[in-house]
N, C-alpha and C positions, 0 to 999 in steps of 0.2 A: 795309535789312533784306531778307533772302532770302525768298519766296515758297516755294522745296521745297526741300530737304535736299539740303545739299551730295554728300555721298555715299550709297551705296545706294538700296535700293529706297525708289521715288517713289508713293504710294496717289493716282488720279486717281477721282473722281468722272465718271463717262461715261456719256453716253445715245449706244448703236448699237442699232438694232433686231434682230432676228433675219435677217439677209438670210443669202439662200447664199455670199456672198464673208466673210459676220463668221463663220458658223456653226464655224468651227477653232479664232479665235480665242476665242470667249465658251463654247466646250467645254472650253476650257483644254488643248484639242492642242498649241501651239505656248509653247515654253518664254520668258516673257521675266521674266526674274529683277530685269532695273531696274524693272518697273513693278505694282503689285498694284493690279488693276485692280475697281475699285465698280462695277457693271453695277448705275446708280440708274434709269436711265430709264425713261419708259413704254412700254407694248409699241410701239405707233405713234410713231418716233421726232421726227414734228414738230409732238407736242404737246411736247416737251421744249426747241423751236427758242425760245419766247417767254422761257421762265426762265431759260433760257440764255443771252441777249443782255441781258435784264432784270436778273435779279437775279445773275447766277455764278455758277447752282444749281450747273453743271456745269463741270470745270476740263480737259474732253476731250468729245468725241462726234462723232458727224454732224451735219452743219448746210447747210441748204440754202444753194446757191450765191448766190443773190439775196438771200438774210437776210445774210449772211455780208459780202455789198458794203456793205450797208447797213451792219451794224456799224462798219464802215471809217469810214464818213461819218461813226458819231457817238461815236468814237473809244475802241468797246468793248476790254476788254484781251482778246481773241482772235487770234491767227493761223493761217491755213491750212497744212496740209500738202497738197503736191498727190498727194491721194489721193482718188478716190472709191469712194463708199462706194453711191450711183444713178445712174445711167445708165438712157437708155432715150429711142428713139423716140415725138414729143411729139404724130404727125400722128392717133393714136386717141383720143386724151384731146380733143375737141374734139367733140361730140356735138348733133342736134335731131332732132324726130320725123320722124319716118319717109314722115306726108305731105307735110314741105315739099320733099321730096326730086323730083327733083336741084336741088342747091343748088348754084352757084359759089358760093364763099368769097368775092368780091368783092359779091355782093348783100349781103352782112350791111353795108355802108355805110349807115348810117344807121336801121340796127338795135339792140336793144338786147339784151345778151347778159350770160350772168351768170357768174358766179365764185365759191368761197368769198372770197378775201383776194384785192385788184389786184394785192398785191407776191409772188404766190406763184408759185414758179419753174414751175413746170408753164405759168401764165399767160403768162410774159415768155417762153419758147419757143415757146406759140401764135401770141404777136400776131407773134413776129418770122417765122415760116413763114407767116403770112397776110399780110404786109408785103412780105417778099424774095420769097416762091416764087409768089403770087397776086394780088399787085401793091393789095392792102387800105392806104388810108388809115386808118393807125389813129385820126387825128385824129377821124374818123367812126363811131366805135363808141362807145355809152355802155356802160358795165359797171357792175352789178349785184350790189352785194358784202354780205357777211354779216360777215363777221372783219374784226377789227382787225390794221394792219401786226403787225410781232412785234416791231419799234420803235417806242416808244412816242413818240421825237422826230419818227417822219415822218408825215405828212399827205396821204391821197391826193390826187392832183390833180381839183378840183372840177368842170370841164370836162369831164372825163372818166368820170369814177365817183361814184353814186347808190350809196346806202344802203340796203340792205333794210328794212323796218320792223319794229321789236323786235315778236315774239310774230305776227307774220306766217309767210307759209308758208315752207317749209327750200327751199333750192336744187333737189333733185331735185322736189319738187312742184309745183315753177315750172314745170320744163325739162316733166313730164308733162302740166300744164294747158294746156303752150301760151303762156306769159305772155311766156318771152322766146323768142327766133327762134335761139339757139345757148346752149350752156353747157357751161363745164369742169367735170364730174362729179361726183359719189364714187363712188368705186370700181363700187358697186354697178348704179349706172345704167346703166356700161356695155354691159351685159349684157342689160338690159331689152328684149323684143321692140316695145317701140312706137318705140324710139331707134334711130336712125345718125348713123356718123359725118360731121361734116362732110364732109371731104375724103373725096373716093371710093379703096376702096381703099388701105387708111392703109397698111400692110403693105411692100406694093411703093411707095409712097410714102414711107417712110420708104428703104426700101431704095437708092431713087432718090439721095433727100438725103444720105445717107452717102454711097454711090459720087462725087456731086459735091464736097462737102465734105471727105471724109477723115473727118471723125469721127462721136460721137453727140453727142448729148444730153446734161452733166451736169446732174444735179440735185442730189445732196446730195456736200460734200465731208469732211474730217476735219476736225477745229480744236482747237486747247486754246488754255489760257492763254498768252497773249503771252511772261511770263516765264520758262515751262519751256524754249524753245529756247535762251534767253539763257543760264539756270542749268544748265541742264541738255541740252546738245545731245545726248549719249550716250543718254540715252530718248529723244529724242526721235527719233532713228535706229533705235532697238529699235522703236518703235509701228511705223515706217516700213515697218520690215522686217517686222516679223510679221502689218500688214494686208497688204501684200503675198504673204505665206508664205500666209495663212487665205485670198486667191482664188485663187492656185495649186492650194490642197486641193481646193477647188469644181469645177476644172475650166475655168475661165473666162478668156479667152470660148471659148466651144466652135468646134470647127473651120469654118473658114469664116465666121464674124460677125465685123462691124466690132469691136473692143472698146469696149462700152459703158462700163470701170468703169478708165479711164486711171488709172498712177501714174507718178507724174514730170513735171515741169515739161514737157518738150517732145512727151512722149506728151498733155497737159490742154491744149495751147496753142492748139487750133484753134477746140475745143468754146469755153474763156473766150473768146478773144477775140469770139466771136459774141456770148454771153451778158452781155459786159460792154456791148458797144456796145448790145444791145438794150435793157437795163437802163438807158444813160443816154437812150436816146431814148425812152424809154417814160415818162421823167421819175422812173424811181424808184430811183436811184441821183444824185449833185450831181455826179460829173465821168464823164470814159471813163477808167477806168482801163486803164493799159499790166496786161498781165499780170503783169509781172515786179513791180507795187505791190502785189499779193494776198496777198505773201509775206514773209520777211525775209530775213533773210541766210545762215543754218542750214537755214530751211526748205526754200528756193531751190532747195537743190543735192540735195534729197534725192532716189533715184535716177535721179540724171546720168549 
């Protein structure tokens, strides 16, 4: 039995948040006649990441790259398109007060540092730039979590990450009291004048990391149901194309940046291959996945 209708337009249930690279598409600028698209999602699109893996609230959307592996593992009906949808330098997102400063990144061995979720992709781009670029034992870090994986089959690894305690203080209150010695934020803490960033200079450190590497950072990529490229590869080449068309509208990437928001297999191939291998070494992923396993056979080729 078919999944979506042989012919014609396909209605996908999708959680994309408001970004500048969606903003064409969910304005309804760019015409795609095979797909009448549900824009169900919450405004923040990775509270929609857990239902999504969970339940199949949603049959398209953004989905963080590290949820996304995981799904793999526990053989959610999902597949990738190699689109993304976030991108961005990870070396700001890593923050402590202001008097522990100057901090090498290598003192946090045998510190305790926090996080919302250990399997959050923001996370798994930290530990691996404090591993490759700062020579961090991550075996030597505890971490300090609030959230539940957004897989309900995975279990963080116990050696490594502690639990906050229910009705205890939130993450930012921690990082302001002093409780842990580093932490991956919200948004807002950023910004707070008592915080800096780990890494000195994230900026030109990030800028660093691209020029070495070639690429950025992904963090969230496209996905739908597993069965639409089988039944339906002809949408599935219109999604393709038209989140493609809705970053072109944006202007992205603007002249002179690395491109943070790759589409296509070989333009996405630098960033996963990082992001897979840190994922299995970080234990929260079961294999290293080859790149070319993230995808199928439709999806694969989509612009090659």
């Amino acid at each position: 039995m078919s999944t979506f209708p042989a012919t014609g337009p396909v209605t996908l249930r999708t959680n994309l948040a408001d970004s500048p690279s969606a903003k064409a598409l969910k304005a309804g600028e760019i015409a795609t006649p095979l797909v009448n698209w549900d824009f169900a999602g919450p405004v923040t699109a990775n509270q929609g990441f857990k239902p999504m893996v969970r339940e199949g609230k949603f049959t398209a959307g953004e989905l963080a790259i590290v949820t996304y592996m995981q799904a793999l593992d526990y053989g959610k009906p999902l597949v990738l398109l190699p689109a993304t949808m976030v991108g961005r330098f990870q070396h700001q997102f890593f923050v402590c007060r202001k008097e522990r400063s100057p901090m090498d990144p290598k003192t946090l061995e045998g510190k305790k540092v926090a996080v919302r979720s250990y399997t959050q992709t923001t996370g798994v781009w930290v530990r691996g730039i404090l591993q490759d670029e700062y020579g961090v034992d991550l075996n030597k870090l505890k971490w300090l979590c609030w959230d539940d994986p957004h897989l309900a089959e995975y279990t963080d690894p116990p050696e490594l990450v502690e639990r906050a305690q229910p009705g205890g203080k939130d993450l930012n209150t921690m990082a302001l009291d002093g409780d842990v010695d580093a932490v991956i934020p919200a948004a807002d803490l950023l910004k707070n004048p008592e915080m800096r960033t780990v890494v000195e200079n994230p900026d030109a450190a990030g800028a660093a990391w691209g020029a070495k590497y070639g690429c950025g950072h992904i963090n969230h990529m496209f996905a739908v149901h597993k069965d639409l490229p089988k039944e339906r590869p002809d949408v599935v080449k219109q999604i393709f194309d038209a989140l493609k068309e809705s970053k072109a509208r944006a202007g992205l990437p603007k002249a002179g940046e690395i491109d943070q928001l790759p589409m296509g297999l070989e333009a996405c191939r630098k960033s996963l291959e990082l992001v897979t291998r840190y994922a299995y070494e970080q234990k929260i992923v079961k294999k290293l996945y080859k790149v070319e396993e993230l995808f199928d056979d439709v999806t694969i080729k989509l612009g090659a």
